[in-house]
C-alpha positions, 0 to 999 in steps of 0.5 A, a space after each residue: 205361706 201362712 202356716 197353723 202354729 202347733 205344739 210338738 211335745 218330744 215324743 218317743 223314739 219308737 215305733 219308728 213311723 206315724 203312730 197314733 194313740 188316740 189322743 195324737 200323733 207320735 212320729 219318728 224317723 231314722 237318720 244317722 247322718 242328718 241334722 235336722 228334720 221338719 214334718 210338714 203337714 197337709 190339707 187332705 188333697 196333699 196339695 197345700 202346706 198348713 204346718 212346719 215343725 221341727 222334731 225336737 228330740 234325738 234319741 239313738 240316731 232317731 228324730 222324734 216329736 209327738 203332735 197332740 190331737 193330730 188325727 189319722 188321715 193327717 197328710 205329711 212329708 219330711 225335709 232333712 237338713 245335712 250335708 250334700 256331699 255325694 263324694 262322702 255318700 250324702 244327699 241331703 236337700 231340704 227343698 225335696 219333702 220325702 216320703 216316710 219309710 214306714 208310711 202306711 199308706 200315700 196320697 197321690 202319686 210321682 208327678 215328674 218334673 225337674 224338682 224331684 232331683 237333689 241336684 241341677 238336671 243338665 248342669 255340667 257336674 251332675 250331681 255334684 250341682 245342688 237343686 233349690 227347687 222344691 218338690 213338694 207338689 209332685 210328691 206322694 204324701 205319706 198318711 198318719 193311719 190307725 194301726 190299732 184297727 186289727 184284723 177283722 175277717 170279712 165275715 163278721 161272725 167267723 174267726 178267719 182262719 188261714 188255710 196253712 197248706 203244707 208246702 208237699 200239697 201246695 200248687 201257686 198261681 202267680 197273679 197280677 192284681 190288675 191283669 187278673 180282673 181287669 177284662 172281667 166281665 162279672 167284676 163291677 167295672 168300678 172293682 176291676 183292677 183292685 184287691 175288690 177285683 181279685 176277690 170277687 166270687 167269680 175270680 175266686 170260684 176261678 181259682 177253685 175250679 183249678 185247684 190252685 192252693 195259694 195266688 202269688 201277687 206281683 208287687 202290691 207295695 206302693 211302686 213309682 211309674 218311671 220317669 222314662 216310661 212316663 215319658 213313652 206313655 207307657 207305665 211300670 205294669 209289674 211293680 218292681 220299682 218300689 217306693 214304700 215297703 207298708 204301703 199298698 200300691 193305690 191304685 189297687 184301692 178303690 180307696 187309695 191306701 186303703 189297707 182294708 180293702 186288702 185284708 178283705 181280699 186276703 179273708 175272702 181268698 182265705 175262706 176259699 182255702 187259697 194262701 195268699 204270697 206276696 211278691 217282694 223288693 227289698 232288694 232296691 228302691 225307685 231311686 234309681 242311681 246316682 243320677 236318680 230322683 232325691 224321694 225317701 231313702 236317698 234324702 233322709 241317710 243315703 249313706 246309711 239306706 243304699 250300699 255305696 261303691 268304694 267310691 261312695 258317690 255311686 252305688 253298689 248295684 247288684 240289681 240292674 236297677 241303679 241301687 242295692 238296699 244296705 240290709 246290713 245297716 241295723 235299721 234298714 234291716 229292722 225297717 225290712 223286717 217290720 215291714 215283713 211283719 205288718 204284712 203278716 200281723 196286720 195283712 194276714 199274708 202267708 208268704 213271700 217270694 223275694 225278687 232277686 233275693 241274692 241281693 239280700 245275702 250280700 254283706 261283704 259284697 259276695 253271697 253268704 248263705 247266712 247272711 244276717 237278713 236270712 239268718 234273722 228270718 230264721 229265727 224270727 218267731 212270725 216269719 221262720 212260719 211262712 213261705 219264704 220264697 227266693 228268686 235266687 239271682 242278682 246281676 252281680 259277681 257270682 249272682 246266680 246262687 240256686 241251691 244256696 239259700 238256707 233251710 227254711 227257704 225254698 227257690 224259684 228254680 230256674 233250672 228246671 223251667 230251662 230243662 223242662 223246656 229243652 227236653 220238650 221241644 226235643 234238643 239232643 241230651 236233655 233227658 239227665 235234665 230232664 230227670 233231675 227236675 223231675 224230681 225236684 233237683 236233688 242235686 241242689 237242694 238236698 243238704 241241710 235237712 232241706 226237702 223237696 218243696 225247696 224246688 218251685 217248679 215252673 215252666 213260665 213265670 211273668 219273666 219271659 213267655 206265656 205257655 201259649 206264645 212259648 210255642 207260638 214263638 221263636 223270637 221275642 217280639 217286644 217292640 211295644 216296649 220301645 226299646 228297640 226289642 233289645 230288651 227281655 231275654 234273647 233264648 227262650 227255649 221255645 218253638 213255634 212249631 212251624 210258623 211265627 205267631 198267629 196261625 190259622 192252619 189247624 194243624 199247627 194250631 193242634 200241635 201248638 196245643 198239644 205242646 202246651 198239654 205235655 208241659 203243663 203234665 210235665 209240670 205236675 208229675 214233678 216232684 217239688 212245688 208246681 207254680 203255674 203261670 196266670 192265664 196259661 191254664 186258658 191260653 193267654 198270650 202276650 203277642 210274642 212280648 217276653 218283657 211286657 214289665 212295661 205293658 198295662 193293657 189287653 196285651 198282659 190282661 185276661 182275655 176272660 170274653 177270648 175263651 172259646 171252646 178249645 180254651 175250655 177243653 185245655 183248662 179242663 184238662 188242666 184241672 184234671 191234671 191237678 187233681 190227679 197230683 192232689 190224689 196221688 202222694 207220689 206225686 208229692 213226696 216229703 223226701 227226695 227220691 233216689 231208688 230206694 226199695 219199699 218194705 213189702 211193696 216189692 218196688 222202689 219209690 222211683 224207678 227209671 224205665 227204658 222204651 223198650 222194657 226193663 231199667 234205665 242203663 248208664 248208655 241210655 242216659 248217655 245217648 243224646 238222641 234219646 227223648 223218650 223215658 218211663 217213671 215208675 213212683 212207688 209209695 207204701 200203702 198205695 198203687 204205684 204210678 207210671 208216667 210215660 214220656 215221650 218228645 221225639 217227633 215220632 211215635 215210639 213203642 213203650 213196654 209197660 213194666 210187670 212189678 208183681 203188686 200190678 194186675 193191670 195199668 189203668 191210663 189216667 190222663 193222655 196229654 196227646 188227646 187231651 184226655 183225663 181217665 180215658 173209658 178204654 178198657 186197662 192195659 196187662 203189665 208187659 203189654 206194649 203201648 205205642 206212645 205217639 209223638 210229644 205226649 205224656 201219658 199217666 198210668 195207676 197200677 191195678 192191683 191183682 
């Protein structure tokens, strides 16, 4: 193959990537363990090779050389040279081009073959066998990209402004980039599916009417299809397969790897007063186990990107994917870090949501609170100011670490969506869990100055059912999945309130929706950070598929052309739920609630209430047949609220209670009915009100 002769000067060993200067093009890239390291240039399709050279310098275990007059939109890859010794933990193979960590964009995508593997597919010793196939052709090429271009809000003269929602007032919408947009009617068909998709005025105007405060995205970072689904016809729909940290996925673009077309979705969302939290992998790559493909990471220092079992020809996985990324190595922390901070630098974002962040807390192989990687976020002067987010689980040895993360970190809390579920569907005992939810399980979370925005609230996340099939469902029906329906989780805590699946019987239908109006109340009178699951503000459902990671089609999209009447009603009632929570600062609280009395007020900042009248008794608590409760929240300066509950099958008589500060209790939203701020006329302190079976009901006090 004929090749383009160039000069290569030594270049510098920082910023680790491709960074143009405006007269070419510096590269540098991490290995502690190579030998040698060739870029490799392409055409503009990343089909043809028109240029081979050696970075000439290595300074601090990094490859460096400056190519002058290289522009970007320059298509390349890497081949590392090294020893192929998995028995010692390395893998280098020169005949596999690798993808630049600290890419920030890629051409093309994971055509799968044979050649992606550093060793011989079949061949009786597996990975100990070595691969001389090249696997340039099915790689994504990684794209020299101008850095220099800065933010630009989408309105030329206006200084784009973040919205910096405090965490006490945030409501998060978790959002898939295509599922949200890809059945649009009003998104241009050429938009639906892409960053241009979800900021469309329509979409937009979606999430205001709500009264959302930030759009959680699943994974926008580049991610790979894998091999096996490819093989089944199906694709990685959520995105937690990542293959680049700086790259955004391409098919998100219109133009792939188009960086602005992000930052315009970011500035549009921004202007509507919506915060932007990205969904996250550091925790491993697409490289899967030792039996994975050779494509970045693995190719250029295995031994120094992957955390190695004692034995290191196989990985320390704590994340059920194959491999867990070495955030204790210097660079692959720094690597995470810049990554980090690209996305709010240059991205504008303003948070992030780890996925399996316990991962990240492991050095020394068990979780520690203060682990490097959360100890450098703390400190770190851009990112210590986002919303920081942990899922806080891995699949390894004492994975599940709820309450643990540091100050500064708030948790997807698991606990509460399980309790919030139990109680609703009515399983015995399940009112001490109940309590603890509702007020932002303090029990968890209150140490170290930590507030009760540490807790985010769900009831349904993108793992697991949809409200809708929550109770429309007692099994999961994965089956599409080809998995056998093995796959996603077996107990859900869900109902189907008398027949699987689709009904036509207008009763089921009505208790079906009534189920769904008491958990989206529960949801918002809980003290912590409500999240809110895409589509279930309209009824979504995913026919039963608990697990539909793998599911790009009708079966996870919006329904936008589906709303009907009932629809309409429930996402009203929705809005009207929001706006009770946006109104009332009980509701929001900055400090955990433990009964404390309230100067001059006469009442305590909360106070459980039995049925019948009168305080919540330790025997009330202990009896497991009760599901009914009273919460009276009292604040300084403003009315209190009173929020009846009731999951019993049957309706139960409530006393409502007398605090001298109340003339009357205006109803605000009754979950049976569907109703905000009903037109009957206030109920008298000390009047009983019978509270029919599986509501919810919210009450202001009227001063005299």
């Amino acid at each position: 193959m004929a090749r383009t002769k160039l000069t290569v000067e030594s270049g510098l060993p920082y910023p680790l990537g491709a960074s143009f200067d405006g007269s070419g093009v510096n590269f540098a890239l991490f290995s502690a363990n190579a030998k040698r390291v060739e870029l490799c240039l392409f055409d503009d399709k990343g089909q043809r090779e028109q240029a081979r050279v050696a970075l000439p310098e290595y300074t601090d275990e990094i490859f460096h050389g400056f190519l002058p007059g290289l522009r970007p939109g320059q298509r390349y890859g890497y081949r590392v040279y090294g020893p192929y010794e998995p028995e010692a933990g390395h893998r280098f193979n020169p005949n596999k081009l690798l993808i630049d960590p600290y890419a920030k964009a890629l051409h093309g995508d994971v055509t799968w073959s044979d050649a992606h593997y550093g060793y011989v597919v079949g061949d009786e010793a597996e990975d100990l066998s070595f691969d001389l196939r090249d696997s340039a052709a099915g790689v994504p090429k990684s794209v020299v990209v101008d850095t220099t271009a800065r933010w630009r809000p989408t309105l030329p003269w206006r200084r784009e402004n973040r919205p910096r929602t405090l965490w006490r007032d945030t409501i998060i919408y978790e959002a898939h980039v295509k599922g949200m947009t890809a059945r649009h009617p009003l998104v241009p068909e050429n938009a639906r599916g892409t960053f241009a998709g979800l900021s469309h005025p329509a979409v937009i105007e979606h999430l205001v009417r709500l009264g959302v405060t930030a759009v959680e995205l699943m994974p926008v970072q580049a991610f790979v299809d894998d091999h096996h689904l490819v093989e089944k016809g199906l694709t990685n729909y959520w995105g937690y397969n990542t293959l680049s940290f700086f790259a955004s996925h391409h098919r998100y673009s219109r133009r792939a790897g188009d960086i602005a077309e992000f930052r315009a979705m970011v500035s549009r969302l921004h202007e509507a007063g919506i915060e932007v939290i990205l969904d996250v992998v550091y925790n491993h790559t697409a490289e899967g186990n030792h039996l994975g493909p050779t494509l970045s990471f693995r190719g250029i220092d295995n031994a120094s990107y992957y955390m190695l079992d004692d034995n290191p020809r196989y990985y320390f996985d704590t994340t059920g994917c194959g491999n867990t990324i070495n955030q204790r190595h210097p660079r692959v922390l720094q690597m995470i870090m810049d990554s980090l901070r690209y996305w709010v630098e240059d991205g504008h974002v303003d948070g992030f949501r780890f996925d399996l962040a316990t991962s990240l807390g492991r050095e020394n192989k068990p979780f520690e609170p203060d682990a490097t990687f959360l100890d450098a976020i703390r400190q770190d002067p851009v990112l210590s100011r986002c919303k920081l987010i942990a899922e806080p689980w891995d699949v390894g040895e004492d994975g599940y670490q709820i309450g643990n993360f540091p100050p500064g970190w708030s948790e997807w809390n698991g606990r509460y969506r399980d309790d919030i579920r139990s109680y609703w569907k009515g399983d015995r005992g399940s009112l001490p869990g109940l309590a603890s939810g509702l007020l932002a399980s303090a029990n968890l979370f209150e140490r170290r100055g930590r507030r009760p925005w540490s807790s985010i609230n769900f009831v349904t996340s993108h793992d697991g059912f949809t409200l809708a099939d929550l109770y429309a469902y007692n099994d999961k029906h994965n089956e599409a999945n080809q998995e056998g329906n093995v796959d996603g989780h077996p107990d859900n805590l869900s109902w189907n309130c008398g027949t699987e699946g689709v009904s036509d019987d207008p009763e089921i239908q009505a208790l079906r929706v009534r189920m769904r109006r008491g958990a989206m109340a529960l949801l918002m009178v809980s003290q912590g950070v409500p999240m809110i699951l895409m589509g279930d503000e309209i009824g979504r459902s995913q026919s039963g598929n608990n697990n539909a990671y793998c599911q790009d089609n009708e079966t996870s999209w919006m329904a936008w052309q589906a709303i009907d009447d009932q629809d309409e009603a429930f996402f009203a009632f929705v809005c009207g739920l929001i706006r009770i929570r946006q109104r009332w600062p009980q509701l929001r609280a900055a400090r955990f609630l433990h009964g404390r009395r309230l100067a001059r007020e006469g009442l305590k900042d909360i106070t459980w209430l039995r049925p019948a009248g009168g305080e919540m008794r330790k025997s009330d608590w202990e009896n497991e047949n009760a599901q009914s409760l009273g919460m009276m929240l009292g604040a300084v300066g403003t009315e209190p609220l009173l929020v009846l509950f009731n999951a019993h099958h049957e309706p139960i008589d409530f006393r409502l209670p007398a605090p001298t500060v109340v003339a009357a209790w205006r109803c605000l939203a009754d979950s049976a009915r569907g109703v905000i701020e009903p037109a009957e006329a206030s109920l008298a302190p000390g009047a009983d009100l019978r509270v029919p079976e599986r509501a919810v009901f919210i009450f202001e006090g009227r001063r005299s």
